[in-house]
C-alpha positions as CSV (number, residue, x, y, z in Angstrom):
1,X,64.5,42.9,-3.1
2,X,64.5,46.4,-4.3
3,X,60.9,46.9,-4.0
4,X,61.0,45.5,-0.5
5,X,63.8,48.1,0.8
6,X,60.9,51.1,-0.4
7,X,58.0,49.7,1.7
8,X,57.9,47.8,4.7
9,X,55.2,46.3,6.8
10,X,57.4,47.6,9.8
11,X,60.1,50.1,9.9
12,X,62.1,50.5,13.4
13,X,64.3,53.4,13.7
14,X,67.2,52.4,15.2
15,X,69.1,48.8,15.4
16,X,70.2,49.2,19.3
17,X,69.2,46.7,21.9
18,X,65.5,48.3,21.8
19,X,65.0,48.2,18.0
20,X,67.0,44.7,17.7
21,X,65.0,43.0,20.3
22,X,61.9,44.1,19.1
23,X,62.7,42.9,15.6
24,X,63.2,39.1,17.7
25,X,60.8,39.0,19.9
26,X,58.0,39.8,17.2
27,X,59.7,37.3,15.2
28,X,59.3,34.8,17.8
29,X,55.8,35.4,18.4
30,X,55.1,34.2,15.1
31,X,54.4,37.4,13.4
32,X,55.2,36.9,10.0
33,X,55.4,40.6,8.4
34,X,58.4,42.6,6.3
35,X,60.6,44.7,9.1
36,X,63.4,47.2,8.0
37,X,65.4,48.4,10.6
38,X,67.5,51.6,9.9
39,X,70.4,52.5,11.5
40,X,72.6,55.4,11.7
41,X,75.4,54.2,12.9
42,X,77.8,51.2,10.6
43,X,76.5,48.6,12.1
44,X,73.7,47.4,14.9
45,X,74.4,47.8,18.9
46,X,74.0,51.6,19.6
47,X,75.4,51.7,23.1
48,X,75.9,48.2,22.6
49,X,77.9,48.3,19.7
50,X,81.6,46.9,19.4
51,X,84.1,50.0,17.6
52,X,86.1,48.6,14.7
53,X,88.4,50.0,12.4
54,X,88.5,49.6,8.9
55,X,92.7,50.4,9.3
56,X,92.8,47.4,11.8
57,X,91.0,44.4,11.6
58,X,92.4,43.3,15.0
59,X,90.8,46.3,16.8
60,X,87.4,45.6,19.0
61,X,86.2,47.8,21.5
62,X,83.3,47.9,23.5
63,X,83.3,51.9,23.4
64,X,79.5,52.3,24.8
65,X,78.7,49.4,27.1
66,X,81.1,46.8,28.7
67,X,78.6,44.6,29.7
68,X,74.8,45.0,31.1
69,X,73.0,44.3,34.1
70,X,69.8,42.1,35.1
71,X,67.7,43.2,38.2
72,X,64.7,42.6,37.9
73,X,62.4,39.2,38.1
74,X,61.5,37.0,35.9
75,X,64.2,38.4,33.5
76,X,63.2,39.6,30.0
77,X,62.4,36.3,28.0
78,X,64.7,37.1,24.9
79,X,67.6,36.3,27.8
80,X,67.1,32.8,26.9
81,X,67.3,32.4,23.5
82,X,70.4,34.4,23.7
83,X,72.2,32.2,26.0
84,X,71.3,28.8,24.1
85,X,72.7,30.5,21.0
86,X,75.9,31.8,22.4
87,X,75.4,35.2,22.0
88,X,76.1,36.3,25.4
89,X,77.7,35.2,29.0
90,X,78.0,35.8,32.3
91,X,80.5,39.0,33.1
92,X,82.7,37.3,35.7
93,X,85.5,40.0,35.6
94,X,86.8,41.8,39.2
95,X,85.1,44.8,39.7
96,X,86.4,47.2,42.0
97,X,85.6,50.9,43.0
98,X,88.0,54.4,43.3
99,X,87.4,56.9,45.9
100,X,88.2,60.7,46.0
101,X,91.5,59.8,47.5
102,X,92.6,57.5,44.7
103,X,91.7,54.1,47.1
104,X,90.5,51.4,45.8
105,X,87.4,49.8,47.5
106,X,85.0,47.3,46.6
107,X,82.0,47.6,44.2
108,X,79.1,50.3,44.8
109,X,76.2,50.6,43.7
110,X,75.6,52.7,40.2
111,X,72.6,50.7,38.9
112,X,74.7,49.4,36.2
113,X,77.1,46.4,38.3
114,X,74.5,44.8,40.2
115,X,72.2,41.8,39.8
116,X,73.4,39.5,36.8
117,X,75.6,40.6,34.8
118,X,76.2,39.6,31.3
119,X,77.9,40.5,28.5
120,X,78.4,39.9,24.5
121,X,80.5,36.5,23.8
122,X,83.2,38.0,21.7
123,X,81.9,41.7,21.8
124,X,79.2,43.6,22.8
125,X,77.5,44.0,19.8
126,X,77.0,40.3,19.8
127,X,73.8,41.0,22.0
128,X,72.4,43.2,19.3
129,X,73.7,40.4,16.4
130,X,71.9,37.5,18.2
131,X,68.8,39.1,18.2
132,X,69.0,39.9,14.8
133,X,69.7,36.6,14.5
134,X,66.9,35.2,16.3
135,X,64.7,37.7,14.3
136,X,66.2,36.7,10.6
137,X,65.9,32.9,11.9
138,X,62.3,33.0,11.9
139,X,59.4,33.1,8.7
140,X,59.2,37.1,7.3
141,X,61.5,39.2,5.4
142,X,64.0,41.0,8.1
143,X,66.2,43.6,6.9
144,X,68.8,45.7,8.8
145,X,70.4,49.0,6.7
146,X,73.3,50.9,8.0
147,X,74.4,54.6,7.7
148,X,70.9,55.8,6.9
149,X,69.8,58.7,8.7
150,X,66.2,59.5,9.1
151,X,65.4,63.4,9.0
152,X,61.7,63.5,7.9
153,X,58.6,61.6,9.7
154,X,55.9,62.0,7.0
155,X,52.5,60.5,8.1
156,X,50.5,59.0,5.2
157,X,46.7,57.6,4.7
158,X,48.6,54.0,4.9
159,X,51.4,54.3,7.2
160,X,54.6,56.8,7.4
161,X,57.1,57.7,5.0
162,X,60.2,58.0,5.7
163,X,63.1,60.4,4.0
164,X,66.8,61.4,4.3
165,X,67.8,64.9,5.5
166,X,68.0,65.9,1.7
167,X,64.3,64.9,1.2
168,X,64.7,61.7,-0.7
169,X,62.7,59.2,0.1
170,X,64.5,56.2,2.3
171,X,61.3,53.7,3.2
172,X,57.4,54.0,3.1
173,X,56.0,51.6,6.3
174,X,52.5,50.6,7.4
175,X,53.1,51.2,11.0
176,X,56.7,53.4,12.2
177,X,58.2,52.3,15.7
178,X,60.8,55.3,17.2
179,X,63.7,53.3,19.8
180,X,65.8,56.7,21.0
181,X,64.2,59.8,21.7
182,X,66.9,61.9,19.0
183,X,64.0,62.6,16.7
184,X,61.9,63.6,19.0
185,X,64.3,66.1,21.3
186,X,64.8,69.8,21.0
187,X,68.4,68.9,21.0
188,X,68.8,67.9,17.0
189,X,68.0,71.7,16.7
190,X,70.5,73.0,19.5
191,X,73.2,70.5,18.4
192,X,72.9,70.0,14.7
193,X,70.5,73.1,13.8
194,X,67.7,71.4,12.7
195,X,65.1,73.5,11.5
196,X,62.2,71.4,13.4
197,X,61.8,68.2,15.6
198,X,60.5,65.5,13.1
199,X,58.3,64.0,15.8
200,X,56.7,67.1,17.0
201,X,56.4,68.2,13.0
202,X,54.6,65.0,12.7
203,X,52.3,65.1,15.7
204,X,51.2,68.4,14.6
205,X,50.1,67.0,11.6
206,X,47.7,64.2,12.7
207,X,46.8,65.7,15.6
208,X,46.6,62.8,17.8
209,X,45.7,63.5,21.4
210,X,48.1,60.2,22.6
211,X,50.8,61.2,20.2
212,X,50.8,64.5,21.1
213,X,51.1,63.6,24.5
214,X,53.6,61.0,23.8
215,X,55.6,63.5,22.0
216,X,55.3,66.4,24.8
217,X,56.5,63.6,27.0
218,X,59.7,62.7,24.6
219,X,60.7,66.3,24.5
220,X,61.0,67.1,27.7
221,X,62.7,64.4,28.7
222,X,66.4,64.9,30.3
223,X,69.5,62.8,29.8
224,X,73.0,62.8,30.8
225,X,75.7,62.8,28.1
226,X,79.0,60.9,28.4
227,X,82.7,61.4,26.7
228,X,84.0,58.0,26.1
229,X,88.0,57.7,25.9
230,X,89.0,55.0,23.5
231,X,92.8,54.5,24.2
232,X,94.7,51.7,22.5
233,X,97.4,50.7,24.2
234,X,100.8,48.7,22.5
235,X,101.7,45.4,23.4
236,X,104.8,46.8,25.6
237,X,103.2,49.1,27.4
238,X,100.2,47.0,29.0
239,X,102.3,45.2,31.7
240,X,101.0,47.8,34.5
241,X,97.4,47.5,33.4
242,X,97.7,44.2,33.2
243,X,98.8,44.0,37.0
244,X,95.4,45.6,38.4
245,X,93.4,43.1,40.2
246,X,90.0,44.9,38.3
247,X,88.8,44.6,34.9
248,X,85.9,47.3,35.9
249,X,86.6,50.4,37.8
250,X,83.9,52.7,39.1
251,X,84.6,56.0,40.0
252,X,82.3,57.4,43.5
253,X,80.9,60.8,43.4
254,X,84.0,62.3,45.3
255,X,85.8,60.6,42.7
256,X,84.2,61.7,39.9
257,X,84.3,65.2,41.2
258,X,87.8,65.1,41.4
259,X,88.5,63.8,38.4
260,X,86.0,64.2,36.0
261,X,85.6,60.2,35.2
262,X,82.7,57.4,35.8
263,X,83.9,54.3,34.8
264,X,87.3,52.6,33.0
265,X,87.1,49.0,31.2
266,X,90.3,47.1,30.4
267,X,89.4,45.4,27.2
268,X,92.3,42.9,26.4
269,X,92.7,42.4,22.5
270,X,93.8,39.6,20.8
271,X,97.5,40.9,19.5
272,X,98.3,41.6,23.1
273,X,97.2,45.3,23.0
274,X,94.8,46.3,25.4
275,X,92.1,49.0,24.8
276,X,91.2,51.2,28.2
277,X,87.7,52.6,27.7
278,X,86.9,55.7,30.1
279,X,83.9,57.1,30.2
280,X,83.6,60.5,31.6
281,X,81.2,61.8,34.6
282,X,78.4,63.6,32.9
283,X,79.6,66.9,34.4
284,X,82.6,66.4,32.2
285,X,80.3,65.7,29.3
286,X,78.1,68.9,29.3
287,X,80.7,70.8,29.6
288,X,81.9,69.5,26.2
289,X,79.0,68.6,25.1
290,X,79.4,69.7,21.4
291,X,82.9,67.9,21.0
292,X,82.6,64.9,18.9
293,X,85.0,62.2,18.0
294,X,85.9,63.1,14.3
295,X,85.1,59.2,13.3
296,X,81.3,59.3,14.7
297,X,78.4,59.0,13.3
298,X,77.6,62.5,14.3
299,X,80.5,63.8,12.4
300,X,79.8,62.0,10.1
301,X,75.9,61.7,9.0
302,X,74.6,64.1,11.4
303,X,76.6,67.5,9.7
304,X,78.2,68.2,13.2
305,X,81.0,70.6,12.0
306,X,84.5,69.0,12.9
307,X,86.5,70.2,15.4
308,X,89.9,68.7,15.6
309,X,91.6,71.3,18.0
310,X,88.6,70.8,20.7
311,X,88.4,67.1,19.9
312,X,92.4,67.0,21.1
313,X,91.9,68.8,24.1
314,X,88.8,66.7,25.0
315,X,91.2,63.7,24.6
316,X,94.1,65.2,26.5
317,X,91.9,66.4,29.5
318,X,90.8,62.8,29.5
319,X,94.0,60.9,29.2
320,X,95.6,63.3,31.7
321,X,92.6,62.7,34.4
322,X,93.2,58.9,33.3
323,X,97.2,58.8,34.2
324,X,96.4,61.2,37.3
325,X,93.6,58.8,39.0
326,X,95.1,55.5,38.3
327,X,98.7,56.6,38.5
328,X,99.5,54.5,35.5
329,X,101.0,56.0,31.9
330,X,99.0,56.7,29.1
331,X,100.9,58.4,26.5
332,X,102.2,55.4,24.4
333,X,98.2,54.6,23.6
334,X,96.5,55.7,20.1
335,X,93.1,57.5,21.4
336,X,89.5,58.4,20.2
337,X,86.7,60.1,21.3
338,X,83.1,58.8,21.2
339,X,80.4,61.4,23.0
340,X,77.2,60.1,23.6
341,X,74.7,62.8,23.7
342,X,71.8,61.3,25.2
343,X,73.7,58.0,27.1
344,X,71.9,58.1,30.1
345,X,68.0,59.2,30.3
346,X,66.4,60.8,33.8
347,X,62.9,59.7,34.8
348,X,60.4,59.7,34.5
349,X,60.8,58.8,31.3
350,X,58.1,57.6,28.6
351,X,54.9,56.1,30.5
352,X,53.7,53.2,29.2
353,X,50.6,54.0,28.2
354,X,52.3,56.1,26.0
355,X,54.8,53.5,24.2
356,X,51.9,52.6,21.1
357,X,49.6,55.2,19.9
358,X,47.7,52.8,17.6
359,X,45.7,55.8,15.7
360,X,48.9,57.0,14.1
361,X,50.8,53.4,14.0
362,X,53.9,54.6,15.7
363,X,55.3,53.2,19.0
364,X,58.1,53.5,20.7
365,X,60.8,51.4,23.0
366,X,64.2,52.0,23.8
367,X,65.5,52.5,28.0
368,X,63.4,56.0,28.0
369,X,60.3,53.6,28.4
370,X,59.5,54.0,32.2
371,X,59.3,50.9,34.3
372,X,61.7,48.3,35.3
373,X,65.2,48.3,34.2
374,X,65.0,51.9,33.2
375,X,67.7,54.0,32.0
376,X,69.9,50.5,31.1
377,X,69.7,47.7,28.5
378,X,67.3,45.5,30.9
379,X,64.7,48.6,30.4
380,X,65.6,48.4,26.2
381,X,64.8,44.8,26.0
382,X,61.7,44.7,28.3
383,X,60.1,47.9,26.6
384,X,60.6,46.0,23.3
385,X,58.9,42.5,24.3
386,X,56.5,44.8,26.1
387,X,55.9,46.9,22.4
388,X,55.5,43.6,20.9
389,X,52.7,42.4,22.7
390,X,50.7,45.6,22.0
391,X,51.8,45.6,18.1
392,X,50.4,42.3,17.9
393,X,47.1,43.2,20.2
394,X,46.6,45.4,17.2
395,X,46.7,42.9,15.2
396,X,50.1,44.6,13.5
């Protein structure tokens, strides 16, 4: 076992939806190979993950993603598999839309509400854990580690190797597939001072015309941030949530503008709290874009420095614009932050042409992949099964 967590056929960078469904759906083409997926983050889901607490087992909180949307026809084929095995369901909860007057109207469309919707049974981050499931299920060694940060992309005669940002070596792989664009962006040296982009550092090194292009591509890419509210709410002070006749509320642009909010879940728990999730308009966000949540990953891994008076503020502005919008109180609930840097990328995103640069064995997926279902968790899963195909063309 110990050998097998220092080289890999495959190593995927990053256990989101992209990375997780990648892992499956090579799986279920029969490909047969060792995979190690590494993850930053304590567990798989990314955007899709479910928030726990290691103080409070009862606590679940879909803090990234309340549920995700199908468009497009036919439907990524990993859809099915999911369904037979319970993983996910239909998202049948009421959802409703605020205007800049504080009227309620019905639903609009944001790209992320319309079509099919769906969600994890029991939690979002079921979607990612079925997939790993669906991926472990099948012949080949499948391994998942948590709370590893990659820093260095090294390419070797045989493959990559991989290191942590003190230079110790984490994983050497035949072929290296990148889901996210953070080690690609200039913004790991704006936000966390990083002395280089590891994909560009790389790149430079092989000098690969369609990695060099893939990687010009990745960097200038744009995205929109988002500062999530987690507040927890007591059992005796839910009864006016409870009472609103949405479970989703989207915010319009006048809306937004006014208060500085996108979207609000209501996440019922199961001891009769309920957790309010509000994610911030992404005007909000860049202005506080170097405010983290002191229990992140980016805190935490990523050497972010913490900042507990700009973290409270961030909290209060949120909780205030919250209580203003809705009219309903908020000061009883225990809150978090959880700021997604890069939550929503702009096109034109990654062409797809680009995705596998079979020279250097790297590829990449995740919902920066151009085409169909961009930007959401549709795009992650269909650039994955898209990846796989290609990986396998190459005879992987």
């Amino acid at each position: 076992m110990a050998e097998q967590q220092r080289s890999s056929d495959l190593a995927i960078i990053g256990a989101g939806a992209a990375g997780c469904a990648l892992a499956a759906a090579l799986r279920l083409r029969g490909w047969g190979g060792s995979i190690q997926l590494l993850e930053i983050g304590r567990g798989p889901g990314g955007r899709t993950a479910t928030r726990r607490s290691r103080r409070d087992a009862g606590l679940a909180i879909n803090h990234g993603a309340p549920l995700f949307n199908i468009g497009g026809d036919p439907e990524p084929w990993l859809l099915d598999p999911l369904r037979r095995g319970g993983w996910i369901e239909p998202f049948n909860g009421a959802i409703h839309s605020l205007d800049g007057n504080g009227h309620l109207g019905p639903t609009i469309d944001d790209g992320f509400s319309s079509g099919r919707l769906w969600q994890g049974r029991g939690g979002m981050e079921q979607l990612c854990r079925g997939l790993l499931d669906l991926a472990q299920g099948q012949a080949g060694h499948t391994e998942l580690q948590v709370g590893c940060l990659v820093r260095h992309l090294q390419p070797q005669p045989d493959g990559w190797a991989l290191t942590d940002p003190d230079g110790q070596p984490l994983l050497h792989c035949r072929w290296l597939v990148v889901s996210g664009t953070l080690l690609a962006h200039p913004r790991c040296q704006r936000v966390f001072g990083w002395s280089d982009v590891p994909l560009r550092s790389a790149a430079a090194q092989l000098q690969d015309p369609q990695l060099l292009e893939a990687c010009g591509a990745l960097a200038a890419s744009g995205s929109q941030a988002s500062s999530n509210l987690l507040l927890t709410l007591p059992a005796e002070a839910t009864e006016p949530w409870r009472q609103q006749p949405w479970r989703l509320l989207q915010f319009t642009p006048a809306a937004q503008g006014r208060w500085g909010l996108r979207r609000v879940s209501l996440q019922p728990q199961g001891d009769q709290r309920l957790a309010v999730v509000a994610e911030s308009s992404a005007a909000f966000a860049e202005r506080h874009l170097h405010v983290y949540g002191s229990r992140s990953s980016a805190g935490q891994l990523l050497g972010a420095a913490p900042q507990a008076g700009a973290e409270a503020a961030v909290l209060e502005q949120l909780a205030q614009a919250l209580a203003d919008a809705l009219q309903l109180p908020t000061a009883a609930g225990d809150r978090q932050l959880m700021r997604w840097g890069a939550a929503f990328p702009q096109a034109p995103g990654l062409e797809a042409h680009l995705q596998l640069c079979p020279a250097s064995r790297i590829g990449f997926c995740g919902d920066a992949v151009a085409g169909n279902g961009f930007g959401r968790v549709e795009g992650a899963l269909r650039s994955a099964e898209a990846l796989a195909e290609r990986l396998l063309t190459e005879q992987l």
